[in-house]
Backbone as XML, in Angstrom:
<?xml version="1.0"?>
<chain id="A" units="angstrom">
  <residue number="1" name="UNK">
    <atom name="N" x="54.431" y="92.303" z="96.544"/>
    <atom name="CA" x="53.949" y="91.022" z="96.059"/>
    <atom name="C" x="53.353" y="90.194" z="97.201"/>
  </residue>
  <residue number="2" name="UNK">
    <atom name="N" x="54.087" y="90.180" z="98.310"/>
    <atom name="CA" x="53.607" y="89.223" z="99.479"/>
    <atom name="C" x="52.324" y="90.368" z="100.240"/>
  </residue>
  <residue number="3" name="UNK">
    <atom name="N" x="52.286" y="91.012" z="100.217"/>
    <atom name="CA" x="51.243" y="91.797" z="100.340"/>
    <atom name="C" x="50.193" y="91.257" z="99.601"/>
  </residue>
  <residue number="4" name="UNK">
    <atom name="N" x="50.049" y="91.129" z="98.373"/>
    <atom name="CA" x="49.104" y="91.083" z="97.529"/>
    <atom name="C" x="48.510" y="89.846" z="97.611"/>
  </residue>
  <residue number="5" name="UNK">
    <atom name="N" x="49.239" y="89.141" z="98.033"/>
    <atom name="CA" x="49.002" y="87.416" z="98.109"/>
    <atom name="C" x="48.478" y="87.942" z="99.646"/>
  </residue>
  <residue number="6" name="UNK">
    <atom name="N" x="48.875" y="88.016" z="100.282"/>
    <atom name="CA" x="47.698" y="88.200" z="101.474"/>
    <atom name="C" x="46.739" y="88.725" z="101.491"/>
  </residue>
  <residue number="7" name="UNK">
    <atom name="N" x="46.305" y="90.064" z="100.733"/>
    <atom name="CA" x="45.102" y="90.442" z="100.638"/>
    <atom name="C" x="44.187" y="89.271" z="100.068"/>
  </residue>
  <residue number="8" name="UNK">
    <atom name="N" x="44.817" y="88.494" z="99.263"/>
    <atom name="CA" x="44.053" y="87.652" z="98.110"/>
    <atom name="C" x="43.504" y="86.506" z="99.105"/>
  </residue>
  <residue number="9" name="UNK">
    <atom name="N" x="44.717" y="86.361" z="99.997"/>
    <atom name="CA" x="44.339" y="84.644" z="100.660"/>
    <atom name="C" x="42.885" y="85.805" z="102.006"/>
  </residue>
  <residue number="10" name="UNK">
    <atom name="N" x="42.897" y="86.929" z="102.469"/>
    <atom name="CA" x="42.030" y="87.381" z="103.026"/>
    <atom name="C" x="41.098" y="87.278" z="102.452"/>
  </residue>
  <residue number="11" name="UNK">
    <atom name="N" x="40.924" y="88.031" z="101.296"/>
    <atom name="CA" x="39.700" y="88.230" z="100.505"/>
    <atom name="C" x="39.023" y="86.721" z="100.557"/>
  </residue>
  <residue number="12" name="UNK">
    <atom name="N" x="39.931" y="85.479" z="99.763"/>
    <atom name="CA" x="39.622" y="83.889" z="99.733"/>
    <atom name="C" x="38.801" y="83.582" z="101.156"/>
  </residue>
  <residue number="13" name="UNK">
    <atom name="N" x="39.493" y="84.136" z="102.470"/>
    <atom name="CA" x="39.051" y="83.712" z="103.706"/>
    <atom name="C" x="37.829" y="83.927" z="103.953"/>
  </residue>
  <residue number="14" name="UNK">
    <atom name="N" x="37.595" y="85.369" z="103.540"/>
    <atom name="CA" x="36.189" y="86.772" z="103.601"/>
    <atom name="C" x="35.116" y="86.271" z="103.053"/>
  </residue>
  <residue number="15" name="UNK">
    <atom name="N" x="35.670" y="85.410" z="101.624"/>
    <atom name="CA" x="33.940" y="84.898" z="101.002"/>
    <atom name="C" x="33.984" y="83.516" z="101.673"/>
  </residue>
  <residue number="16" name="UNK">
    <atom name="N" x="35.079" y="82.497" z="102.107"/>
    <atom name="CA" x="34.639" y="81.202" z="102.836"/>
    <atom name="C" x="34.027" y="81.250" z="104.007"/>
  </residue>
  <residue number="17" name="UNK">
    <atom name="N" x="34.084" y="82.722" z="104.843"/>
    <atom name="CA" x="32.933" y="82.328" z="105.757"/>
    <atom name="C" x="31.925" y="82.708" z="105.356"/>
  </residue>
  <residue number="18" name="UNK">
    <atom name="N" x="32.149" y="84.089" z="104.427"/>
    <atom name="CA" x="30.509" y="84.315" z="104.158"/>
    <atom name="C" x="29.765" y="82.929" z="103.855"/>
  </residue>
  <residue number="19" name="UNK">
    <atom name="N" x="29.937" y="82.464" z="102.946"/>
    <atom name="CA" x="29.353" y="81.057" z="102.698"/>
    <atom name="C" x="28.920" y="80.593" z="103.685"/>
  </residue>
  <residue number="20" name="UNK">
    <atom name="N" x="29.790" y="80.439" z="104.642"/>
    <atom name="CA" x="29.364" y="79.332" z="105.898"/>
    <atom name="C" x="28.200" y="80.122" z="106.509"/>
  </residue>
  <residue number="21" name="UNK">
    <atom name="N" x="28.443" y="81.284" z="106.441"/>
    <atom name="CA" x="27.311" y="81.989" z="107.032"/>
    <atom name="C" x="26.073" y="81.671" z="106.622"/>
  </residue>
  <residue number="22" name="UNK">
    <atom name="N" x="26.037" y="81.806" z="104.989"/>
    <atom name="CA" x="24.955" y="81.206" z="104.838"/>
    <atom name="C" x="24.251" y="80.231" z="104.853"/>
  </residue>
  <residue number="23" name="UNK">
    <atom name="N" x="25.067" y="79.001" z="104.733"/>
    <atom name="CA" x="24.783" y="77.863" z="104.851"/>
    <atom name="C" x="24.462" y="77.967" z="105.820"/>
  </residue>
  <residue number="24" name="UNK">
    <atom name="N" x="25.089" y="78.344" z="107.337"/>
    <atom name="CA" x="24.082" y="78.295" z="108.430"/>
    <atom name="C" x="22.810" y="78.593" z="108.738"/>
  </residue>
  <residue number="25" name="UNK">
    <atom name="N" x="22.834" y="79.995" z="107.940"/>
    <atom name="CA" x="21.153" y="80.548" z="107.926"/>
    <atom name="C" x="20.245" y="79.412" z="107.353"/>
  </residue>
  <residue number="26" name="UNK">
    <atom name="N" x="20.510" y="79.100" z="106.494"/>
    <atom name="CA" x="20.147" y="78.369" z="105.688"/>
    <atom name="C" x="19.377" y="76.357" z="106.351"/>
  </residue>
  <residue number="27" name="UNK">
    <atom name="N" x="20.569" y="76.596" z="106.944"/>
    <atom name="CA" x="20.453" y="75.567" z="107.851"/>
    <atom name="C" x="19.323" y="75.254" z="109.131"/>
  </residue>
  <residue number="28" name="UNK">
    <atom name="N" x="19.802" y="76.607" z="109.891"/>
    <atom name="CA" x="18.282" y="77.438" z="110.997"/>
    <atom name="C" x="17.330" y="77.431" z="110.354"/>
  </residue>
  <residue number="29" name="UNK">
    <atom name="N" x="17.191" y="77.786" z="108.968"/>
    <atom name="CA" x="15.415" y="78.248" z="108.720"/>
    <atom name="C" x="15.347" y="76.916" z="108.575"/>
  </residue>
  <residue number="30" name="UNK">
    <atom name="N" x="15.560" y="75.903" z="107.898"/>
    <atom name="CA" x="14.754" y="74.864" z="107.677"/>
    <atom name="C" x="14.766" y="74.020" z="109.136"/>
  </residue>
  <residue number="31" name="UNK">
    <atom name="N" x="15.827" y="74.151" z="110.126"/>
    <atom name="CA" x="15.337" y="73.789" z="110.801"/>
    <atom name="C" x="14.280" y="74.386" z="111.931"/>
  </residue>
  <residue number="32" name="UNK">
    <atom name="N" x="14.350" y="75.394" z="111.518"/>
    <atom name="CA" x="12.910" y="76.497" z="112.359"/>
    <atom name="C" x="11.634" y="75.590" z="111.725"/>
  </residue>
  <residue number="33" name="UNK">
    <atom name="N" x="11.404" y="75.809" z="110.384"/>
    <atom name="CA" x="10.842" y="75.206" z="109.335"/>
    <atom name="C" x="10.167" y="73.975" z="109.740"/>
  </residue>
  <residue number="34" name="UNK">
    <atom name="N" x="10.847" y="73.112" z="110.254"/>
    <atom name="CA" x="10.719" y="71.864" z="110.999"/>
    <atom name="C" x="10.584" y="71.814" z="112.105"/>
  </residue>
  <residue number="35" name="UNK">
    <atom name="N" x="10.718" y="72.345" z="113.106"/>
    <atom name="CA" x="10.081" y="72.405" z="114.581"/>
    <atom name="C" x="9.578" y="73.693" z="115.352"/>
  </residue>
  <residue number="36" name="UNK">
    <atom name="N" x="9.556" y="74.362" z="114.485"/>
    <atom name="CA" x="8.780" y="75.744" z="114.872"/>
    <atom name="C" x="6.972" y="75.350" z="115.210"/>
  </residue>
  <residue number="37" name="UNK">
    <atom name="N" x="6.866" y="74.763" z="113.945"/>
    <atom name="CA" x="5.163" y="74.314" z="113.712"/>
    <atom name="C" x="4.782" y="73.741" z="114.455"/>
  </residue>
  <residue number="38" name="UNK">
    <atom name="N" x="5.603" y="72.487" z="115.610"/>
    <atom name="CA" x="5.492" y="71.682" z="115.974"/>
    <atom name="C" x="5.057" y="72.146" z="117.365"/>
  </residue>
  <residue number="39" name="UNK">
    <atom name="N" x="5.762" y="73.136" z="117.933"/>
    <atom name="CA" x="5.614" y="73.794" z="119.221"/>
    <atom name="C" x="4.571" y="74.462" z="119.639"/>
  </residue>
  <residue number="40" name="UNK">
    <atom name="N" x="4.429" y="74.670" z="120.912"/>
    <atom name="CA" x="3.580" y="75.894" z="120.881"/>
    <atom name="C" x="4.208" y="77.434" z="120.808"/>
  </residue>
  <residue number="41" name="UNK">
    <atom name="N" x="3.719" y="78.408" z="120.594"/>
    <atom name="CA" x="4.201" y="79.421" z="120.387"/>
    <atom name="C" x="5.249" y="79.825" z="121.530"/>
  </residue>
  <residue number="42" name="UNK">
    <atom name="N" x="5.203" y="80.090" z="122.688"/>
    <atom name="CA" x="6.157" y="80.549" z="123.914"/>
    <atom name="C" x="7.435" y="79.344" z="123.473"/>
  </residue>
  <residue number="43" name="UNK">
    <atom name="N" x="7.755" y="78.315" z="123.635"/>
    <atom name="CA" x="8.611" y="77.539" z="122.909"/>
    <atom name="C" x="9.611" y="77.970" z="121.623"/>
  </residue>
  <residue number="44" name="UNK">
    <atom name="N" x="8.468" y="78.632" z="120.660"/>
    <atom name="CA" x="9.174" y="78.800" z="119.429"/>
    <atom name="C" x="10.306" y="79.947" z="119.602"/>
  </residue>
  <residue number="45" name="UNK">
    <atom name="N" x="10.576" y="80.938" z="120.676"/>
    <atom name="CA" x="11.141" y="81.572" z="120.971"/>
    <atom name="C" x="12.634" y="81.081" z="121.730"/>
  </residue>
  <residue number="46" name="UNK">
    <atom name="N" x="12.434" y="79.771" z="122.112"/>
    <atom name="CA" x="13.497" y="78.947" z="122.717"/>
    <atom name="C" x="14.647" y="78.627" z="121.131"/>
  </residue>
  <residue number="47" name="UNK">
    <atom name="N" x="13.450" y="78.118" z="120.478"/>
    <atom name="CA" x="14.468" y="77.343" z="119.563"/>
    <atom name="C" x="15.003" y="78.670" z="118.572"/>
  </residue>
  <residue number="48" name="UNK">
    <atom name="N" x="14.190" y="79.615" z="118.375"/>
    <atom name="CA" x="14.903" y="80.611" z="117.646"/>
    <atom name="C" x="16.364" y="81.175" z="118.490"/>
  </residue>
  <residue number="49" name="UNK">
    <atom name="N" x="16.263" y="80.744" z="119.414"/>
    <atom name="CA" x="17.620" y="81.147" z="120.510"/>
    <atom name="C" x="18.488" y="80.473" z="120.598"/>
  </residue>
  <residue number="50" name="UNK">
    <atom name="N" x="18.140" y="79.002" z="120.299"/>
    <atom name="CA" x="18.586" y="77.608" z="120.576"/>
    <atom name="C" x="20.081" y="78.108" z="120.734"/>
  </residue>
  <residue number="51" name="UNK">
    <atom name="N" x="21.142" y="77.828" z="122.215"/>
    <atom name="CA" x="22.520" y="77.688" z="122.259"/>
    <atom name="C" x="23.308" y="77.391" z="121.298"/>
  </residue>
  <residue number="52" name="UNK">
    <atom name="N" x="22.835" y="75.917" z="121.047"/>
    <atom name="CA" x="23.690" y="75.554" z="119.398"/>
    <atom name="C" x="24.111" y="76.407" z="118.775"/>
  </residue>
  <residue number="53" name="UNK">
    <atom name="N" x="22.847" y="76.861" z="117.798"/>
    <atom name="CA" x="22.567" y="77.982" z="116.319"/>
    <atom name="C" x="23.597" y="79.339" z="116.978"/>
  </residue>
  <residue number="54" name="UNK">
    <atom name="N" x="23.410" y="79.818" z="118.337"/>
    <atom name="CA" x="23.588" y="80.761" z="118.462"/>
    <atom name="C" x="25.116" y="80.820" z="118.731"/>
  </residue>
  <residue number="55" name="UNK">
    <atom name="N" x="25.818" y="79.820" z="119.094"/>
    <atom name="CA" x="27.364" y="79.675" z="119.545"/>
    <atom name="C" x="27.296" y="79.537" z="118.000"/>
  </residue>
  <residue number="56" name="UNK">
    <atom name="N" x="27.089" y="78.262" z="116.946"/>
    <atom name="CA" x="27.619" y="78.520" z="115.437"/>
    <atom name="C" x="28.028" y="79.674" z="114.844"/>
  </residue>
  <residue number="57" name="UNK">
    <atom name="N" x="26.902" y="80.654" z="115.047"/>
    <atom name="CA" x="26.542" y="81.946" z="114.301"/>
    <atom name="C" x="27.746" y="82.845" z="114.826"/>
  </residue>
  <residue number="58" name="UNK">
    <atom name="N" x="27.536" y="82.880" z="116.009"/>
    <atom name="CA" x="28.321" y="84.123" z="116.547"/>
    <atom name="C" x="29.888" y="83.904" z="116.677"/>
  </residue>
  <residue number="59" name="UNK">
    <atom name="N" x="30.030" y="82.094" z="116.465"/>
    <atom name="CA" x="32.043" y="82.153" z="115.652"/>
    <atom name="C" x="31.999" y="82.513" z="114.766"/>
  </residue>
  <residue number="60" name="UNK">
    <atom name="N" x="31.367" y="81.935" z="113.847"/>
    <atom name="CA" x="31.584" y="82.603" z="112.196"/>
    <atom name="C" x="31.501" y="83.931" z="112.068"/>
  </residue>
  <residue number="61" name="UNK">
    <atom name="N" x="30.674" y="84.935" z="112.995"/>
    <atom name="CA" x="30.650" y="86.527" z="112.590"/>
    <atom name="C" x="31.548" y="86.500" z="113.477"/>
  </residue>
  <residue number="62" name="UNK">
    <atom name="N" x="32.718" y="86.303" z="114.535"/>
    <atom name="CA" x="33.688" y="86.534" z="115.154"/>
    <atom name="C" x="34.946" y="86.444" z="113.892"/>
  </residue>
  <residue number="63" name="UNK">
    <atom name="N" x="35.076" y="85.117" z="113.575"/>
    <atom name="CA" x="36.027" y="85.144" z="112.012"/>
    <atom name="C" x="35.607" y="85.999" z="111.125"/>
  </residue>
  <residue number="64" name="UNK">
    <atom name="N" x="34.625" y="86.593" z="110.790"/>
    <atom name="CA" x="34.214" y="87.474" z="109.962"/>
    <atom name="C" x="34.877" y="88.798" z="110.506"/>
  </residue>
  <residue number="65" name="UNK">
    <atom name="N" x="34.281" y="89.610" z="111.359"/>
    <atom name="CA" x="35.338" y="90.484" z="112.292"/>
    <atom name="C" x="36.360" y="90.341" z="112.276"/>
  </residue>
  <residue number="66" name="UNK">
    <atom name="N" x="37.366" y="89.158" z="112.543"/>
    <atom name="CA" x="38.612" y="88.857" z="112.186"/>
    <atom name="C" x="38.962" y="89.201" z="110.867"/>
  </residue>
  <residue number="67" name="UNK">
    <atom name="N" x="38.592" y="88.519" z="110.428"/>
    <atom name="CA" x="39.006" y="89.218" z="108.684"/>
    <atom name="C" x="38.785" y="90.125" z="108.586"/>
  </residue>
  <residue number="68" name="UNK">
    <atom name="N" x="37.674" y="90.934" z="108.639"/>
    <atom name="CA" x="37.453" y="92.166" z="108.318"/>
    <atom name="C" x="38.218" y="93.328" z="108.717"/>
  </residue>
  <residue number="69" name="UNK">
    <atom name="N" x="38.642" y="93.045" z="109.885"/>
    <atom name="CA" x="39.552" y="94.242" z="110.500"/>
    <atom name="C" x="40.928" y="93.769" z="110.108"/>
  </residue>
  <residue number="70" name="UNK">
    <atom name="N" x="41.457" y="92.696" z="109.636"/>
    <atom name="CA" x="42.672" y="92.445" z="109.128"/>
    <atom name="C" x="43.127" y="93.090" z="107.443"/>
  </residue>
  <residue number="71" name="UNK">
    <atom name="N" x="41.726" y="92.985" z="107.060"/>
    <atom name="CA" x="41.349" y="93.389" z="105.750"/>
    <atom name="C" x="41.630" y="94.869" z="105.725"/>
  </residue>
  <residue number="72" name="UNK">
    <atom name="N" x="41.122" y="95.698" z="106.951"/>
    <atom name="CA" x="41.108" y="97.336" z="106.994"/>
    <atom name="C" x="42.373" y="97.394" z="107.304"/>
  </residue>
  <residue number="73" name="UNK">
    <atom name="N" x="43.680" y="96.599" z="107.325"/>
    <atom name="CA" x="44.657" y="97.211" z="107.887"/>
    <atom name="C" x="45.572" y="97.509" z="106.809"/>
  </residue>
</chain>
């Protein structure tokens, strides 16, 4: 039983970041969307990199990994 309730609260965990994930993507394109145009091209390669976006992204697929391998166990 307590097993099962943990898979469940995992699984619960597994789609709340997916979400966030997307919302982040989601978030980047429009803001690409919005200052991509604005730049010149050599630039637009900065902000597709931008520190920010890229520390956001890469916790959430770290918790994702987390779950996921908690999930395989």
């Amino acid at each position: 039983m307590e097993a099962t309730a943990t898979v469940e609260q995992l699984e619960t965990e597994a789609q709340s970041l997916s979400a966030k994930v997307e919302r982040l993507r989601r978030e980047i394109a429009v803001m690409k969307q919005q200052l991509v145009p604005q730049l010149p091209i050599k630039d637009s390669v900065r902000v597709a990199g931008h520190a920010e976006f890229r520390a956001a992204l890469e916790k959430v697929v770290s918790e994702n990994r987390e779950l996921l391998t908690r999930l395989a166990k």
